[in-house]
PDB file of N, CA, C and O in Angstrom:
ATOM      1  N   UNK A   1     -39.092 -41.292  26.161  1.00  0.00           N
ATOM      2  CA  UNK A   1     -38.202 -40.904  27.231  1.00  0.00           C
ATOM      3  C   UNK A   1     -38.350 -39.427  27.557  1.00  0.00           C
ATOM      4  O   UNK A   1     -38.232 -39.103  28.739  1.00  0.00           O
ATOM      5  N   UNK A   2     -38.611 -38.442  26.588  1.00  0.00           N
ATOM      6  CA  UNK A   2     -38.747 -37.312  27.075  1.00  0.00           C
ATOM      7  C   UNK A   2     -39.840 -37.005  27.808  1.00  0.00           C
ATOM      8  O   UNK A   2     -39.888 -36.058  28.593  1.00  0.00           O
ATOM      9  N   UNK A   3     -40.922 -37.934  27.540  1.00  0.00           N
ATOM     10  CA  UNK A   3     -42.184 -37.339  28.048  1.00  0.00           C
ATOM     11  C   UNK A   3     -41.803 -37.873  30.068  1.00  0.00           C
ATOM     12  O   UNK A   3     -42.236 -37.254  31.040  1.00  0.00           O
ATOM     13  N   UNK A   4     -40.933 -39.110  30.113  1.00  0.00           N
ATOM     14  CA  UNK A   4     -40.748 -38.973  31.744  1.00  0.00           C
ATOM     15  C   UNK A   4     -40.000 -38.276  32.168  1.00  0.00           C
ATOM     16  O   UNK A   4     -40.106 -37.923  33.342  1.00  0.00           O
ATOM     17  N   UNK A   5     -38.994 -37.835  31.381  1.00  0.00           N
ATOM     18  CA  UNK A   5     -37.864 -36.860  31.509  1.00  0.00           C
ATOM     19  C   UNK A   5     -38.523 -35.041  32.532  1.00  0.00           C
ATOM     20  O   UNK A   5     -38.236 -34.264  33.443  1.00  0.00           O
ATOM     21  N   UNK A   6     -39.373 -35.289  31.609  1.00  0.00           N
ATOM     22  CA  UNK A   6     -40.818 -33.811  32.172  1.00  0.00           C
ATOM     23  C   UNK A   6     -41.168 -33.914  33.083  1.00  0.00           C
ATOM     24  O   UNK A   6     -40.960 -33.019  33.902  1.00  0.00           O
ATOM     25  N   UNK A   7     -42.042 -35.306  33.504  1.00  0.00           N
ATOM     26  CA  UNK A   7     -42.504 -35.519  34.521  1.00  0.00           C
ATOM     27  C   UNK A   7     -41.518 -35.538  35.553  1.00  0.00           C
ATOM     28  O   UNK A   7     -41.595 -34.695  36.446  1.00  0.00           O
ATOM     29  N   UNK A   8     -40.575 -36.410  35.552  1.00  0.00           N
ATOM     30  CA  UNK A   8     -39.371 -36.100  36.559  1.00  0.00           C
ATOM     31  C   UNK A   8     -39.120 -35.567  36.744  1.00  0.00           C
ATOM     32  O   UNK A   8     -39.551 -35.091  37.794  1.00  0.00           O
ATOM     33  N   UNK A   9     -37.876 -34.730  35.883  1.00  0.00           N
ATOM     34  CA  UNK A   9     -37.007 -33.839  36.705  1.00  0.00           C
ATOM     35  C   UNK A   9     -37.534 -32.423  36.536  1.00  0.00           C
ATOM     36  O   UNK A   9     -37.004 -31.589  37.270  1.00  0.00           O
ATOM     37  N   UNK A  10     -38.700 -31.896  35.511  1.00  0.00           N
ATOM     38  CA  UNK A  10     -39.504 -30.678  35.010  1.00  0.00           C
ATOM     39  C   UNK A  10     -40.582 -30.416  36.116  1.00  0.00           C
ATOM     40  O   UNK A  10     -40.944 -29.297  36.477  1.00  0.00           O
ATOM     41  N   UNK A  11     -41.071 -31.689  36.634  1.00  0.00           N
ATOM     42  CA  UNK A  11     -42.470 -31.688  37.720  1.00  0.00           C
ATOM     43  C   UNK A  11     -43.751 -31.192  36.538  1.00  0.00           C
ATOM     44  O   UNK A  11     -44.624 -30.337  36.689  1.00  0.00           O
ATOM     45  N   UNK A  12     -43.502 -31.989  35.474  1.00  0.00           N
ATOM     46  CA  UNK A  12     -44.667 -31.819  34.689  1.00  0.00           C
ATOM     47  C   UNK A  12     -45.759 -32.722  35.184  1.00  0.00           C
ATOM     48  O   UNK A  12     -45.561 -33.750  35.831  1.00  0.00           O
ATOM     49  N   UNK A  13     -46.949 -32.240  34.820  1.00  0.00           N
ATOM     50  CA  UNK A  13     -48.374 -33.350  34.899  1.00  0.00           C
ATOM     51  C   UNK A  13     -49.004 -33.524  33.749  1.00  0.00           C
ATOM     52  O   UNK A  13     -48.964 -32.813  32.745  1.00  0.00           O
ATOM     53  N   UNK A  14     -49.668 -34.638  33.970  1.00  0.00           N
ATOM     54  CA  UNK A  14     -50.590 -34.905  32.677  1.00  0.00           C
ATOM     55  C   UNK A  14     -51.872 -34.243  32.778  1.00  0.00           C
ATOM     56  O   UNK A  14     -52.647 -34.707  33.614  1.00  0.00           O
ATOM     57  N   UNK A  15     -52.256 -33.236  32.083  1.00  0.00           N
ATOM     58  CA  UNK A  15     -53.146 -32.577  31.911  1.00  0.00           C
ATOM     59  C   UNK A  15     -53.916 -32.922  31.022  1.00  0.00           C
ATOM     60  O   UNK A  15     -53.507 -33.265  29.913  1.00  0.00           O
ATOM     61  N   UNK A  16     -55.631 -32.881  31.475  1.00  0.00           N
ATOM     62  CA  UNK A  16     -56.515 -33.014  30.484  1.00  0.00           C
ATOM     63  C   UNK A  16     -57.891 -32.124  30.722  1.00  0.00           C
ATOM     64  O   UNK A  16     -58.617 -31.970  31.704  1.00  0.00           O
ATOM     65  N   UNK A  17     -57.916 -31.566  29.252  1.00  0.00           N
ATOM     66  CA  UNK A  17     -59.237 -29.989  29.395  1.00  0.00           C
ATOM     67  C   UNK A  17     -60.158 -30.918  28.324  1.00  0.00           C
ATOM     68  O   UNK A  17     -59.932 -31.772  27.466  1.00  0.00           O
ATOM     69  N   UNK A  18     -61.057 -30.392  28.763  1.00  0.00           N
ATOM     70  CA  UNK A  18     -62.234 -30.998  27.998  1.00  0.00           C
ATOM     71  C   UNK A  18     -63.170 -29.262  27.685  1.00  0.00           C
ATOM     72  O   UNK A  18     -63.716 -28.455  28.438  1.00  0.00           O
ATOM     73  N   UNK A  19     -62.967 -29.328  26.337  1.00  0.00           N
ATOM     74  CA  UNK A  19     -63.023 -27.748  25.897  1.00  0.00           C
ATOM     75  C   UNK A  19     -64.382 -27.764  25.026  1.00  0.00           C
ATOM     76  O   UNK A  19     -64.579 -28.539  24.090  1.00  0.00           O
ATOM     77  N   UNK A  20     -65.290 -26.780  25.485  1.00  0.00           N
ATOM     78  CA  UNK A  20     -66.704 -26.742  24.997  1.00  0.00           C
ATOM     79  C   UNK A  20     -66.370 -25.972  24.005  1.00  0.00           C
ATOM     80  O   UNK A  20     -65.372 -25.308  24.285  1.00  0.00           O
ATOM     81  N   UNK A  21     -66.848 -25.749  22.803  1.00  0.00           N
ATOM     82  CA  UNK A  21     -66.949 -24.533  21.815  1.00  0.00           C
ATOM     83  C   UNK A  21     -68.394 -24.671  20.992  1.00  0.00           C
ATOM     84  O   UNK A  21     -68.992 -25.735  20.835  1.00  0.00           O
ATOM     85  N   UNK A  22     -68.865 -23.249  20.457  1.00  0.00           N
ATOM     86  CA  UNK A  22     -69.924 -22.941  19.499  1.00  0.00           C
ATOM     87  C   UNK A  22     -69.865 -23.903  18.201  1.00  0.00           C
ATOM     88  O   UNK A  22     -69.331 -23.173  17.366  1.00  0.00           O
ATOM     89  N   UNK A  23     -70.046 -24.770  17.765  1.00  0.00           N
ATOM     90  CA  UNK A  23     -70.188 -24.977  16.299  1.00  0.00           C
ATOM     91  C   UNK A  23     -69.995 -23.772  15.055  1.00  0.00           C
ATOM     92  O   UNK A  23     -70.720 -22.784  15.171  1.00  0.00           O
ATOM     93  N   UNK A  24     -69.234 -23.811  14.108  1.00  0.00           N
ATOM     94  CA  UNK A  24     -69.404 -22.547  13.134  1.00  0.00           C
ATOM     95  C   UNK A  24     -70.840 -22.201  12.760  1.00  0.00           C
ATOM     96  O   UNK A  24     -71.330 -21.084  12.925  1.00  0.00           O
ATOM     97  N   UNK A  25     -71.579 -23.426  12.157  1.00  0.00           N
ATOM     98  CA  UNK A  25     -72.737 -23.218  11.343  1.00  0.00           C
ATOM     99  C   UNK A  25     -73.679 -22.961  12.379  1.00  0.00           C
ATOM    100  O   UNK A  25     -74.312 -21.909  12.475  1.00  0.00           O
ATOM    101  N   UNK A  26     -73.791 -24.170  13.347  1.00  0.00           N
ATOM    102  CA  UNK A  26     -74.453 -24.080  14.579  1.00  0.00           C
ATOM    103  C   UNK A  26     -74.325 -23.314  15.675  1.00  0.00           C
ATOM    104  O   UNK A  26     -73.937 -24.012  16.612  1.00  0.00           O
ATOM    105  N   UNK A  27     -74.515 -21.917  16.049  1.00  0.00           N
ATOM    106  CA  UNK A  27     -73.403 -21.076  17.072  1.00  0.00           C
ATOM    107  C   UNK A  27     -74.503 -21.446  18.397  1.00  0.00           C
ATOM    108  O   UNK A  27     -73.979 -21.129  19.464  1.00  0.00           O
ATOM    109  N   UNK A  28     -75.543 -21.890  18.524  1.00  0.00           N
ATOM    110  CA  UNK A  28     -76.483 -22.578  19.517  1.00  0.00           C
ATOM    111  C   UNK A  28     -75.574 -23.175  20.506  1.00  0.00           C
ATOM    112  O   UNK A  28     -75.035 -22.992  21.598  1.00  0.00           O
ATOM    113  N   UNK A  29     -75.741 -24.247  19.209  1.00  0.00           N
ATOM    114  CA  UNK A  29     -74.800 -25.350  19.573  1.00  0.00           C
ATOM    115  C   UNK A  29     -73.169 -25.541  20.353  1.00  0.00           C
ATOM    116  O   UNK A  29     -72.135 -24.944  20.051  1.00  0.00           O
ATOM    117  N   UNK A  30     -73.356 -26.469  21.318  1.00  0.00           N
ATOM    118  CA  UNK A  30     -71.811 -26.538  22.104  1.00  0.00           C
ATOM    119  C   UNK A  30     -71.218 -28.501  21.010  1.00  0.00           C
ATOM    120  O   UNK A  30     -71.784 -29.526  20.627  1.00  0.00           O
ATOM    121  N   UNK A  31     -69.844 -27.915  21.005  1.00  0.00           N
ATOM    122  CA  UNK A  31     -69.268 -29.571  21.297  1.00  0.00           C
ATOM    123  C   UNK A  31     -68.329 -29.663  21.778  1.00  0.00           C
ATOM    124  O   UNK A  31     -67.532 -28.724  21.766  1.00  0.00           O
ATOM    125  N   UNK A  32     -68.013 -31.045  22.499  1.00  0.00           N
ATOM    126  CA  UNK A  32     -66.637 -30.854  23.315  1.00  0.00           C
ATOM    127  C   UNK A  32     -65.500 -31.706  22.582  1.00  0.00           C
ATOM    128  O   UNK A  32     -65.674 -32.539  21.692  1.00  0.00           O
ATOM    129  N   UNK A  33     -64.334 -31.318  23.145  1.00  0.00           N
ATOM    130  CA  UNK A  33     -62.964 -31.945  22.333  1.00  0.00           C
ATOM    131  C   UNK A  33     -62.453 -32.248  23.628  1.00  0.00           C
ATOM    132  O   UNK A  33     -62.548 -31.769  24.758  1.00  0.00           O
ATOM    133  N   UNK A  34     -62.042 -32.935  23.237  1.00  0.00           N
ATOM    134  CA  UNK A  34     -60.763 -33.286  24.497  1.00  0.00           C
ATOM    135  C   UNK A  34     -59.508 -33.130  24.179  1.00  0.00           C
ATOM    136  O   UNK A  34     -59.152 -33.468  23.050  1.00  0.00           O
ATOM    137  N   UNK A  35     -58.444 -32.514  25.223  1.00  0.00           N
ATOM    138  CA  UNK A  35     -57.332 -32.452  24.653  1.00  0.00           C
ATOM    139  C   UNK A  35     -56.742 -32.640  25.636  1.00  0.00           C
ATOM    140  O   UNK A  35     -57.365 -32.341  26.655  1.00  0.00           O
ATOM    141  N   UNK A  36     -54.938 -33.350  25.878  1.00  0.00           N
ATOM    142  CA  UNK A  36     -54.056 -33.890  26.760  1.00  0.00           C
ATOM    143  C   UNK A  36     -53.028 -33.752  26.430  1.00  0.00           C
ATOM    144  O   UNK A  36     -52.772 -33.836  25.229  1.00  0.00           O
ATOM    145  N   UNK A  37     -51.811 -33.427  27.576  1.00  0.00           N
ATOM    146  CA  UNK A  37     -50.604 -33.147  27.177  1.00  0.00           C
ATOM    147  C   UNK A  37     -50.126 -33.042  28.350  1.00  0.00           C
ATOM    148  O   UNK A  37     -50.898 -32.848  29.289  1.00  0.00           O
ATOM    149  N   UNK A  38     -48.729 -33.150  28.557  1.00  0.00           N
ATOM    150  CA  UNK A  38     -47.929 -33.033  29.885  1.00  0.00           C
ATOM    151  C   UNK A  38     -47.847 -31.433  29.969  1.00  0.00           C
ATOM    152  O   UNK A  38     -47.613 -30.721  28.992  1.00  0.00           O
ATOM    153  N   UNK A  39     -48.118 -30.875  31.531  1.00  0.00           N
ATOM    154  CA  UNK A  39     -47.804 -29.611  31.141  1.00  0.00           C
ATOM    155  C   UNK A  39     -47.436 -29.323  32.522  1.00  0.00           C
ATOM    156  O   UNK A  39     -47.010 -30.270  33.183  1.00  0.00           O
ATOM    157  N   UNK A  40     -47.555 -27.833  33.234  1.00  0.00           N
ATOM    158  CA  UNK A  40     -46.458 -27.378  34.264  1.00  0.00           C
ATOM    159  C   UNK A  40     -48.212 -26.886  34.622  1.00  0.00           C
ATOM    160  O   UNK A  40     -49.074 -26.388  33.898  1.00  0.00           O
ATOM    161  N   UNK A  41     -48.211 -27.348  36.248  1.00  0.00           N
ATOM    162  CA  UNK A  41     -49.113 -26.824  37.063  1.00  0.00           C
ATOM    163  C   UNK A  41     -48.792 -25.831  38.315  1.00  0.00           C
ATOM    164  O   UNK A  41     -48.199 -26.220  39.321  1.00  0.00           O
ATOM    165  N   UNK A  42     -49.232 -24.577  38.137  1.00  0.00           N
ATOM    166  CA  UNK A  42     -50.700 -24.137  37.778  1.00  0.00           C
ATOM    167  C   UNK A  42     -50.871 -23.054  36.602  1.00  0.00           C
ATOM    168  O   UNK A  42     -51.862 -22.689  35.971  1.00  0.00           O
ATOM    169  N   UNK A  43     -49.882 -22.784  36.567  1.00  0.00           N
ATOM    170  CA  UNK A  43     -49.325 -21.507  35.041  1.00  0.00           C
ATOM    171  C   UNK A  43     -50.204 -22.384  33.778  1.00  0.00           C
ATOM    172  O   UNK A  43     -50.927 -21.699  33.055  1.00  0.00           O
ATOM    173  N   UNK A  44     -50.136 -23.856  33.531  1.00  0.00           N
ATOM    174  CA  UNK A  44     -50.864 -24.389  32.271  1.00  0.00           C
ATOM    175  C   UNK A  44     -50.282 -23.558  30.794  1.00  0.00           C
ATOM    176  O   UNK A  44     -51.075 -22.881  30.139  1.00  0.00           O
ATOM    177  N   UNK A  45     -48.797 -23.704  30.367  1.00  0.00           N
ATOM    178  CA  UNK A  45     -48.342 -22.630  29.468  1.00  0.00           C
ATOM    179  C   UNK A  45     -48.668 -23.306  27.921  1.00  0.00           C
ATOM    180  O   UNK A  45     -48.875 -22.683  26.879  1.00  0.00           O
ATOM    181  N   UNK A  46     -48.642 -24.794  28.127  1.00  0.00           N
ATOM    182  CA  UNK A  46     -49.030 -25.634  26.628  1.00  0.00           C
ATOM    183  C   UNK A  46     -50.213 -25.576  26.705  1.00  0.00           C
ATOM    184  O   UNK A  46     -50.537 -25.249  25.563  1.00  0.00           O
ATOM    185  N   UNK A  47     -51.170 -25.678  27.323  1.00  0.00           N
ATOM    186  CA  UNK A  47     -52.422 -25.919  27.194  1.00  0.00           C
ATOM    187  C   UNK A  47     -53.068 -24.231  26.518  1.00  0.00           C
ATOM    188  O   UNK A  47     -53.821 -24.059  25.559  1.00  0.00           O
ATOM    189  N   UNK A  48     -52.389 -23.109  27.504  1.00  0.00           N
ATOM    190  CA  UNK A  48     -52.774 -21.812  27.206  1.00  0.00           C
ATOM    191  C   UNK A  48     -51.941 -21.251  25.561  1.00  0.00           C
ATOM    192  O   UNK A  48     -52.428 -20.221  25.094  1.00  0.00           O
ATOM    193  N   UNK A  49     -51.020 -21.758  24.927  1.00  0.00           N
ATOM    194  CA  UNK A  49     -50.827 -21.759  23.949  1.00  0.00           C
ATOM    195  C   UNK A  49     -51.823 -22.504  22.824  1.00  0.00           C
ATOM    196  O   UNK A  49     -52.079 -22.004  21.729  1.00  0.00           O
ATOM    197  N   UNK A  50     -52.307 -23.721  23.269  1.00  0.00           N
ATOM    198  CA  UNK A  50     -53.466 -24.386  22.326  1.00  0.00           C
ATOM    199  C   UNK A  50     -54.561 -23.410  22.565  1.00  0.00           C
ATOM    200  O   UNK A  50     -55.010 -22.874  21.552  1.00  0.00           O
ATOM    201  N   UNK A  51     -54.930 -23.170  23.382  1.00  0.00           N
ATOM    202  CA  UNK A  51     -56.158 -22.411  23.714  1.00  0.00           C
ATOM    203  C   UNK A  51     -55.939 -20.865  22.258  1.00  0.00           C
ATOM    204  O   UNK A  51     -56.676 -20.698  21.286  1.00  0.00           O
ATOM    205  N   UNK A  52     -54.812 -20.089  22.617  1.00  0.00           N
ATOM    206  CA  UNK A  52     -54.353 -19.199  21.693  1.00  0.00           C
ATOM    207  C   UNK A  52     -54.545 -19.322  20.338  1.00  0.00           C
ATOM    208  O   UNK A  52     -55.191 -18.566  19.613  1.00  0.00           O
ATOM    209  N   UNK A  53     -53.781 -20.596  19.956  1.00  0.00           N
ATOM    210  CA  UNK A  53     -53.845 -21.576  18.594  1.00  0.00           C
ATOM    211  C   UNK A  53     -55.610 -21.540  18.176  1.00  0.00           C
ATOM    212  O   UNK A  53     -55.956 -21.163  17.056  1.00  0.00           O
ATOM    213  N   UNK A  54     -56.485 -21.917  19.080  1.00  0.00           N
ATOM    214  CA  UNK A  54     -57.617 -22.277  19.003  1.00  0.00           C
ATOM    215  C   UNK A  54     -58.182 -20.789  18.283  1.00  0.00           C
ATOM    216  O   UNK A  54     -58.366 -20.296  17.171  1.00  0.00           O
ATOM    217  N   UNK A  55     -58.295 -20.502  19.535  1.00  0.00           N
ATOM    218  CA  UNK A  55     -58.985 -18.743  19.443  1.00  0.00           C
ATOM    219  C   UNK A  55     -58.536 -17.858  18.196  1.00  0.00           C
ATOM    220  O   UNK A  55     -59.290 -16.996  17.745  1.00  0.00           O
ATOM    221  N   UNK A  56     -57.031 -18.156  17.555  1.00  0.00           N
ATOM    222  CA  UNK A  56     -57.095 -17.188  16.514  1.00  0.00           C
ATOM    223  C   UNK A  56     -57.140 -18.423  15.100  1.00  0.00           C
ATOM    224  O   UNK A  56     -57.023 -17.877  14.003  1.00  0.00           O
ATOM    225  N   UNK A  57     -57.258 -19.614  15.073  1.00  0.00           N
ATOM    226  CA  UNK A  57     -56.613 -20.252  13.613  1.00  0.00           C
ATOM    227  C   UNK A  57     -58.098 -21.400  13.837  1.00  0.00           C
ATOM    228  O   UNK A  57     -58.182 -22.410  13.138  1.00  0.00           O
ATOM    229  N   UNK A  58     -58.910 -21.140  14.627  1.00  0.00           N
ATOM    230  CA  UNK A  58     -60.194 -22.132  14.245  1.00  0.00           C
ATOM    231  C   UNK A  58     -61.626 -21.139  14.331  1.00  0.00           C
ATOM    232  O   UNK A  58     -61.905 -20.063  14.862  1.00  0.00           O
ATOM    233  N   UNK A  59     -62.277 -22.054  13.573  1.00  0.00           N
ATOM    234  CA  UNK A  59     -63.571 -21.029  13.732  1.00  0.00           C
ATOM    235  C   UNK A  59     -64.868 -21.499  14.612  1.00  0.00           C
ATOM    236  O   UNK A  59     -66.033 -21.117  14.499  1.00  0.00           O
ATOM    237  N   UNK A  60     -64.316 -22.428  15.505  1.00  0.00           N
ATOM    238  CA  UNK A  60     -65.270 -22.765  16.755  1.00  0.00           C
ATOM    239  C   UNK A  60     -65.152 -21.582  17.798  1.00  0.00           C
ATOM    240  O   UNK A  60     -64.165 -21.719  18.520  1.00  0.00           O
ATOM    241  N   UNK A  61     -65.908 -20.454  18.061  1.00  0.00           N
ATOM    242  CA  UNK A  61     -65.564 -19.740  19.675  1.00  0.00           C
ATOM    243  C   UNK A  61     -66.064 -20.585  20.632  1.00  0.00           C
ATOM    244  O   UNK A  61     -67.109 -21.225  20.748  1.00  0.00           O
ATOM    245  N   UNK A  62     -64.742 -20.387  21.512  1.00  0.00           N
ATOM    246  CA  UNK A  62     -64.472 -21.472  22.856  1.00  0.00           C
ATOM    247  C   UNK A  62     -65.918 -20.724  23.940  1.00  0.00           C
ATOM    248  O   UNK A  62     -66.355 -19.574  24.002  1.00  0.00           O
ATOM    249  N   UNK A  63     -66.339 -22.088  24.709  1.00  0.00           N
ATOM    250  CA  UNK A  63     -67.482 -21.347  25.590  1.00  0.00           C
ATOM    251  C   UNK A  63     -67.174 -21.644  26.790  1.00  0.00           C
ATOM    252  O   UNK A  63     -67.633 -20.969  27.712  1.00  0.00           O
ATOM    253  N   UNK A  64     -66.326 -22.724  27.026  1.00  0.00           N
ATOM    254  CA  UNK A  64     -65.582 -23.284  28.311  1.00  0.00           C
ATOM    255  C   UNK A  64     -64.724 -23.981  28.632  1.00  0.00           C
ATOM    256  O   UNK A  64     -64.863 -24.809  27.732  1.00  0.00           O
ATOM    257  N   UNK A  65     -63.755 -24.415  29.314  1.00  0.00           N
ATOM    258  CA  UNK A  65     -62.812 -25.652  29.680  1.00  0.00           C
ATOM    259  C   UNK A  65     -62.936 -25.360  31.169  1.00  0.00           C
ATOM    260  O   UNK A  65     -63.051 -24.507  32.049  1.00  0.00           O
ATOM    261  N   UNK A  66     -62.818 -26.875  30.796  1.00  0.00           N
ATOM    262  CA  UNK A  66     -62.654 -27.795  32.365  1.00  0.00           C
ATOM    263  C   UNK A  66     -61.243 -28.401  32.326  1.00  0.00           C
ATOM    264  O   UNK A  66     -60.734 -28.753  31.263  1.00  0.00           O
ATOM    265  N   UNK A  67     -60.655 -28.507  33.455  1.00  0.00           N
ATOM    266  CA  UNK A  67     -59.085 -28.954  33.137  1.00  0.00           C
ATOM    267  C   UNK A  67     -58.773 -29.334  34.437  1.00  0.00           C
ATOM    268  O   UNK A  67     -59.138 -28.719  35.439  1.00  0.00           O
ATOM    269  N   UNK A  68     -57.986 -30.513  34.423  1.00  0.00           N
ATOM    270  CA  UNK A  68     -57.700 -31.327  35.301  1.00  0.00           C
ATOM    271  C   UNK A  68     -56.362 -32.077  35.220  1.00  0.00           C
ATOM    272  O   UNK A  68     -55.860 -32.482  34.172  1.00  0.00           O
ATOM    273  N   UNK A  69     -55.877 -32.206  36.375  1.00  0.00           N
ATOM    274  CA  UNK A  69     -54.171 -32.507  35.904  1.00  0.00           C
ATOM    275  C   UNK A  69     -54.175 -33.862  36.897  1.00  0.00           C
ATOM    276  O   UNK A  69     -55.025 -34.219  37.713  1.00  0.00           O
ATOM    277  N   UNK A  70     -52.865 -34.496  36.501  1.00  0.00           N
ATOM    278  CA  UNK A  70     -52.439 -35.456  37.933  1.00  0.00           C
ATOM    279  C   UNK A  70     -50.787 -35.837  37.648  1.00  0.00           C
ATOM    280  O   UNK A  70     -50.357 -35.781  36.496  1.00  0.00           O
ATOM    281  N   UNK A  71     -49.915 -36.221  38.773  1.00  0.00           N
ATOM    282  CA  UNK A  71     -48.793 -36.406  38.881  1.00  0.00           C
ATOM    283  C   UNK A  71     -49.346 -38.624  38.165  1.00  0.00           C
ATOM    284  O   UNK A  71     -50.099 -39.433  38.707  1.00  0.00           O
ATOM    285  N   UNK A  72     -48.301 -38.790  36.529  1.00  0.00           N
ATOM    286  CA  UNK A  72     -48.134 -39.718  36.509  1.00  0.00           C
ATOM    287  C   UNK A  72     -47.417 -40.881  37.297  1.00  0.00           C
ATOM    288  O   UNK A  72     -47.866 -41.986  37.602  1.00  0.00           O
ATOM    289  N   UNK A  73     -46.422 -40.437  37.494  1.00  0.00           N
ATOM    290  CA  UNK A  73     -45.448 -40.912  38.688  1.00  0.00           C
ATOM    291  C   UNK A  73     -45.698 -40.367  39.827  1.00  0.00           C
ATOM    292  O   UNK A  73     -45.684 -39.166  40.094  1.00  0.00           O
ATOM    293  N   UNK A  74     -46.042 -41.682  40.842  1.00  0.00           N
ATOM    294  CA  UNK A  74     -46.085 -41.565  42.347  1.00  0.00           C
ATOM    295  C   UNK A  74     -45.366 -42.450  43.036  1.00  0.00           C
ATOM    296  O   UNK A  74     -44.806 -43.499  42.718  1.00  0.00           O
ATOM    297  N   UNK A  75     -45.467 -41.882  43.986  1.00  0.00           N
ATOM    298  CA  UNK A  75     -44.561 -43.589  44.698  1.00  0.00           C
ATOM    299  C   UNK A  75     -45.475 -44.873  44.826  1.00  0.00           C
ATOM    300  O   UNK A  75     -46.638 -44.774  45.219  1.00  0.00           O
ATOM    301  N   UNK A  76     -44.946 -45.993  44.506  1.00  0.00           N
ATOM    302  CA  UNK A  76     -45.136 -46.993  44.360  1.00  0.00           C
ATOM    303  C   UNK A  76     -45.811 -47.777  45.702  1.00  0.00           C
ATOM    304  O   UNK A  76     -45.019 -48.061  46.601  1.00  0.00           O
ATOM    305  N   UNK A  77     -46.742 -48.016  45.818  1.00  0.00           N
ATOM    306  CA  UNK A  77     -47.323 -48.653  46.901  1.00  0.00           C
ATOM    307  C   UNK A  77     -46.400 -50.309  46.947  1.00  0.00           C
ATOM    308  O   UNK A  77     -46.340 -51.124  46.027  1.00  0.00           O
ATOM    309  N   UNK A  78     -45.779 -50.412  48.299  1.00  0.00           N
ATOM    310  CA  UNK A  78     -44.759 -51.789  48.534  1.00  0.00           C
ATOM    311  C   UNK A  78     -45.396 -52.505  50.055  1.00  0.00           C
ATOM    312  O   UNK A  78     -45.741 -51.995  51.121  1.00  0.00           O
ATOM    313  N   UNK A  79     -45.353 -53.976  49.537  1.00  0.00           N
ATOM    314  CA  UNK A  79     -45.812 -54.401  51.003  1.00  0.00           C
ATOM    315  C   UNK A  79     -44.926 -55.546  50.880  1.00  0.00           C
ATOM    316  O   UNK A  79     -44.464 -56.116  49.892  1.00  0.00           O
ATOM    317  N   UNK A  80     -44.813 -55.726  52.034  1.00  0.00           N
ATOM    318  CA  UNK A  80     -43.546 -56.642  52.502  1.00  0.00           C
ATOM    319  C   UNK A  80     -44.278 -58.256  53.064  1.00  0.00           C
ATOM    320  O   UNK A  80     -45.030 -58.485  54.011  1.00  0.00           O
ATOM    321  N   UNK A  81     -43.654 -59.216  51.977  1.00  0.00           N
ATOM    322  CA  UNK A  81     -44.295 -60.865  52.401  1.00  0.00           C
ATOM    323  C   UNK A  81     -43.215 -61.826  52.929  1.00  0.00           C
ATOM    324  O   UNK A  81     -42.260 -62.043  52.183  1.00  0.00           O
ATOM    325  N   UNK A  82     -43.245 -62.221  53.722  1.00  0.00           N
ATOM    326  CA  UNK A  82     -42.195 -63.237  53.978  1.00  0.00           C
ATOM    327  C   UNK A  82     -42.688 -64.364  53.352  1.00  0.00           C
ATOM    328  O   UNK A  82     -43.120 -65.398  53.863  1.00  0.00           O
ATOM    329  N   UNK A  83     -42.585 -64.076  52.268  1.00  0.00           N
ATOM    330  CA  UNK A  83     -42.272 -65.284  51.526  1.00  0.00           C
ATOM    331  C   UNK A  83     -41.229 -65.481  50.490  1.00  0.00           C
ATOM    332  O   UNK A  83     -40.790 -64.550  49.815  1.00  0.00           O
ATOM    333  N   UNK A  84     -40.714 -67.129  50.341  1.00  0.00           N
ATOM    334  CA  UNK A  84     -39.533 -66.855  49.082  1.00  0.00           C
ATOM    335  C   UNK A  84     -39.646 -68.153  48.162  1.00  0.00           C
ATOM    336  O   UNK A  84     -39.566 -69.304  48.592  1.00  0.00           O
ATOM    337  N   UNK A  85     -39.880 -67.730  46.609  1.00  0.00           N
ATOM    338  CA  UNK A  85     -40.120 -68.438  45.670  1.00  0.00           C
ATOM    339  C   UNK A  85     -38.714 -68.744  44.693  1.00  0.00           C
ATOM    340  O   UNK A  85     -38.124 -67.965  43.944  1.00  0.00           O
ATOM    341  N   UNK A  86     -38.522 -69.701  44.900  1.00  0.00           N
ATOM    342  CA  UNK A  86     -37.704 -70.822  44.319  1.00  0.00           C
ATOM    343  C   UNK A  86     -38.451 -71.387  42.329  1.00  0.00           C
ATOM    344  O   UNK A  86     -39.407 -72.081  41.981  1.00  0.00           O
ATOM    345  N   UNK A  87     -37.396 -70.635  41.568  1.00  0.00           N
ATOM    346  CA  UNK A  87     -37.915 -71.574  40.558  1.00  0.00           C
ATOM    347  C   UNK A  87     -36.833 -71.827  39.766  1.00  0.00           C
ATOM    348  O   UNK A  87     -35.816 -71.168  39.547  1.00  0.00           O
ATOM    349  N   UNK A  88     -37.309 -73.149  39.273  1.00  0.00           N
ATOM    350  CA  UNK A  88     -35.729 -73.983  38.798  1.00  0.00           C
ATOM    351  C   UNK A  88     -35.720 -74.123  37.791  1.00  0.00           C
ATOM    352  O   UNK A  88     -34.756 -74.665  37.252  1.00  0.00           O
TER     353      UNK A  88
END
């Protein structure tokens, strides 16, 4: 419930970054993570806190994100049938 609670009445979105980083051993080397969370567009304040989290408490250095959001709740596409089903 909280997570529609956000989306509703917060105007949160579901956000998802797909975050490149160096390997420790391998610093050549890229790999990607994916990460998702409801967050507030365009500020991104949870995502830029993980990013923070990342940068000082892991030992991958970040080389890129890609990040992409969308409204879960939209209005409901309705079409109207004249028809009426009877079941007994």
């Amino acid at each position: 419930m909280a997570d529609f609670s956000k989306q509703f009445f917060k105007n949160y979105c579901l956000t998802t970054a797909e975050i490149f980083y160096h390997l420790p051993d391998y610093p050549k080397l890229l790999q990607s993570y994916i990460w998702q969370d409801y967050d507030l567009v365009p500020q991104f304040p949870v995502l830029l806190s993980f990013l923070d989290f990342w940068s000082s408490e892991l030992d991958g250095r970040l080389h890129s994100v890609c990040v992409a959001s969308s409204d879960i709740i939209t209005p409901g596409e309705f079409s109207h049938c004249n028809v009426e089903i009877v079941i007994q």
